[in-house]
C-alpha positions as CSV (number, residue, x, y, z in Angstrom):
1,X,26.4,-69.8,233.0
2,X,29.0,-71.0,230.5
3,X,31.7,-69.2,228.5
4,X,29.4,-69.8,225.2
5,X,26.5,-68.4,227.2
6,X,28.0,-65.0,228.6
7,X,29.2,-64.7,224.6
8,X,25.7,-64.8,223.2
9,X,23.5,-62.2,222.5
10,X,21.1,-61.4,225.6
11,X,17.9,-59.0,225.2
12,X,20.2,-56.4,227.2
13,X,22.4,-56.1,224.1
14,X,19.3,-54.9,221.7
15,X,19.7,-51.3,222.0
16,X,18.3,-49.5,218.7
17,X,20.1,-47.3,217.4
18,X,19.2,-44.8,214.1
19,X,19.3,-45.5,211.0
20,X,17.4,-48.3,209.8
21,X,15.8,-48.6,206.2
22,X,13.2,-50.0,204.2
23,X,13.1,-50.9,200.7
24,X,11.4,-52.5,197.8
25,X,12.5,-55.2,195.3
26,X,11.7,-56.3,191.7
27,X,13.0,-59.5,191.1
28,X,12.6,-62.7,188.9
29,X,14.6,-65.8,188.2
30,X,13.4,-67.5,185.2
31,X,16.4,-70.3,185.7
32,X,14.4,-71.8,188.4
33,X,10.5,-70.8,187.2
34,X,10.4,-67.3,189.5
35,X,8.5,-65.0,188.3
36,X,8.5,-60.9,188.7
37,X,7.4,-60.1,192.0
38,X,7.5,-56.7,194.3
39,X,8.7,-57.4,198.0
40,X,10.3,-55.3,200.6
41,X,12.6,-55.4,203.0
42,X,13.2,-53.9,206.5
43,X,16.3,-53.4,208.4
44,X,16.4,-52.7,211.9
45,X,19.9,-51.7,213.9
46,X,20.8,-52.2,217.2
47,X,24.2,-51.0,219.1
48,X,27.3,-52.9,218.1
49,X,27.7,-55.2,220.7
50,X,31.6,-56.3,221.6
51,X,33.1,-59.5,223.1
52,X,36.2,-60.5,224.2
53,X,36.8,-62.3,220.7
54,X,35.6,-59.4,218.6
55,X,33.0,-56.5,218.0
56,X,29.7,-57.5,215.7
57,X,27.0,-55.1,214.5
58,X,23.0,-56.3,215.3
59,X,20.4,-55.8,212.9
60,X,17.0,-57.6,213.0
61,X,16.4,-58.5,208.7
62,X,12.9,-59.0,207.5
63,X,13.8,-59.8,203.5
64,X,11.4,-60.9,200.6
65,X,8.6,-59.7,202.4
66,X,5.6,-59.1,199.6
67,X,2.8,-56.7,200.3
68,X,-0.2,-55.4,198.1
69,X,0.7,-51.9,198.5
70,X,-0.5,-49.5,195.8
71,X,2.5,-47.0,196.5
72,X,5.5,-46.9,198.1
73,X,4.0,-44.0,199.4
74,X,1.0,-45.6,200.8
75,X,2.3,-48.5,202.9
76,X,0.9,-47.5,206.8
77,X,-1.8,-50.0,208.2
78,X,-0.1,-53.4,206.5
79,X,0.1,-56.2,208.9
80,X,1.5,-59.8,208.4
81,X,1.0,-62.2,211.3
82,X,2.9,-65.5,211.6
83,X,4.6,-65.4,208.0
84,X,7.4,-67.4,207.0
85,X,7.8,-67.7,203.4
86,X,8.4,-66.7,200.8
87,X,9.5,-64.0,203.3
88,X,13.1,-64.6,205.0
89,X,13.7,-63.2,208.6
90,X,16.6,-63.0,210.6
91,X,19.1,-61.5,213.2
92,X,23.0,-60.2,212.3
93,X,24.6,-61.2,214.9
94,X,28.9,-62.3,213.6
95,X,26.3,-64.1,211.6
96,X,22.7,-64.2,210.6
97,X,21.0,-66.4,212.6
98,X,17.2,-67.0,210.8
99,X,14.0,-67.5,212.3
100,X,11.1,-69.1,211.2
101,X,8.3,-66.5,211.3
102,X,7.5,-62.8,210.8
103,X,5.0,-60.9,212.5
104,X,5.1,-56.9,211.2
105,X,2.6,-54.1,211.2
106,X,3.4,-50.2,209.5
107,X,2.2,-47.7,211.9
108,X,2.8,-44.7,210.2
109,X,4.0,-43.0,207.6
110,X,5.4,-39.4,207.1
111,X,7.1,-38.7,203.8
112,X,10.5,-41.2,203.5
113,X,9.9,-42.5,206.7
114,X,7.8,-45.5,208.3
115,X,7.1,-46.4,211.6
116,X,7.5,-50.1,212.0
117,X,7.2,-53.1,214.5
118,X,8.3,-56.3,214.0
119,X,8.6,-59.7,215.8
120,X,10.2,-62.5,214.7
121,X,9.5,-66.0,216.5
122,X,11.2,-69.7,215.8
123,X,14.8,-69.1,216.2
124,X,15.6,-71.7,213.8
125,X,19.7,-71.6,214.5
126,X,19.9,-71.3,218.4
127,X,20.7,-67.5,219.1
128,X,18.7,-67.9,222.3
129,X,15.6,-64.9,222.1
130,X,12.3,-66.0,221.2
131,X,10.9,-63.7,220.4
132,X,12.4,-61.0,219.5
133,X,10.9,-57.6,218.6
134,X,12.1,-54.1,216.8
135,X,10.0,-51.1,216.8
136,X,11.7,-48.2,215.0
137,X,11.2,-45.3,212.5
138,X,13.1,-46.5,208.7
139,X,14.3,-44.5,205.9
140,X,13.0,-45.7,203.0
141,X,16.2,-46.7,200.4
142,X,14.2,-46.8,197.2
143,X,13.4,-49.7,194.9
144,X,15.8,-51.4,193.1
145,X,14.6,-53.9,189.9
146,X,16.5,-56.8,188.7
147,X,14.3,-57.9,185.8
148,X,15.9,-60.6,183.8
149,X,14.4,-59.0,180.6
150,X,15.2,-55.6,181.5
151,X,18.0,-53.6,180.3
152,X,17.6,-49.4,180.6
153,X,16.3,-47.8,183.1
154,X,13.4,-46.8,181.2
155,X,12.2,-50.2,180.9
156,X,12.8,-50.9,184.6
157,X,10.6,-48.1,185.7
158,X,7.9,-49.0,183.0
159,X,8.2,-52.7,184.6
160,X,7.9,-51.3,188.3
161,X,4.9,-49.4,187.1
162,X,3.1,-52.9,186.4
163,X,3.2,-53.5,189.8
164,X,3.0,-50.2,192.2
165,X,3.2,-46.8,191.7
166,X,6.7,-44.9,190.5
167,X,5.0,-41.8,191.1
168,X,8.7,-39.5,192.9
169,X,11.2,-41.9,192.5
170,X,13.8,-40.9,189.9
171,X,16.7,-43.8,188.9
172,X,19.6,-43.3,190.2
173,X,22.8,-42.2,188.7
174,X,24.6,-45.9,188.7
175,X,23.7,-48.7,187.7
176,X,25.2,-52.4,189.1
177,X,24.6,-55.9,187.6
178,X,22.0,-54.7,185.1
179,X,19.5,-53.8,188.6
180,X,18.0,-50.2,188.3
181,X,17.8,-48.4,191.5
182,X,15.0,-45.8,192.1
183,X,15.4,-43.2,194.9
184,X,12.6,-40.7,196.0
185,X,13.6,-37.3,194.5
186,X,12.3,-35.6,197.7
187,X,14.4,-37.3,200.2
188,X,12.9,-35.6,203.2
């Protein structure tokens, strides 16, 4: 084994840790023709991981992920198999290291939190597991909107509400970059 191999990441290193989150996202970008859409995101953490160079954190990304979901509130029993995009998948490892496709399924859902398991296969920049899997319960972060046309939060809720249900999430207090950021009001 090389130097460069024992400094990669090994499926020994993936030990989840708490604290991973889900979120939605209401986005457009009329510069370059992209229309409003809803997708979600899902961030699983693993256990820092140190080398003799430095320390880095691990997450396994899923990003830009778009499911028909009625309600944030509704979203157990979605499964996508072998998805790359518009979805963007990768692992944070001193850097994120993408891979190609996305396999995910929500197992269950209690309040705020989801129980999900995800695999992600083609490790498109060489981090050396393929694949690799997560299976952890996520807090759910809200859903933040970044509406080119939108400006109050009243109009960024009324825009969400085209799309899935609002129904117990309340804006929250700041706003950055003219995106509007909806929590659950019930966070438990």
């Amino acid at each position: 084994m090389s130097d460069d191999d024992e400094d990669g990441l090994t499926a020994r290193d993936l030990v989840p840790v708490a604290g991973g989150t889900w979120a939605g996202l209401l986005f457009d970008n009329p510069n370059i023709g992209l229309p409003p859409a809803l997708t979600w995101s899902f961030r699983f953490p693993f256990a820092e991981v140190q080398r003799d160079f430095g320390d880095s954190d691990v997450f396994l990304d899923v990003d830009w992920l778009p499911l028909p979901v009625p309600s944030w509130r509704a979203m157990t029993g979605q499964v996508v198999k072998a998805l790359g995009e518009p979805a963007e998948c990768s692992v944070y490892y001193f850097q994120h290291h993408q891979y190609d496709l996305i396999d995910l399924e929500i197992l269950e859902q209690r309040g705020v939190d989801l129980h999900v398991r995800a695999t992600l296969t083609g490790d498109l920049d060489g981090l050396g597991i393929d694949p690799i899997s997560a299976d952890a319960w996520l807090r759910f972060d809200g859903i933040r909107v970044s509406v080119s046309d939108v400006t109050t939060a009243e109009s960024a809720l009324a825009r969400l509400r085209t799309f899935t249900s609002a129904e117990g999430l309340d804006p929250a207090t700041t706003v950055s970059h003219s995106t509007f950021h909806f929590r659950p009001a019930d966070r438990d």
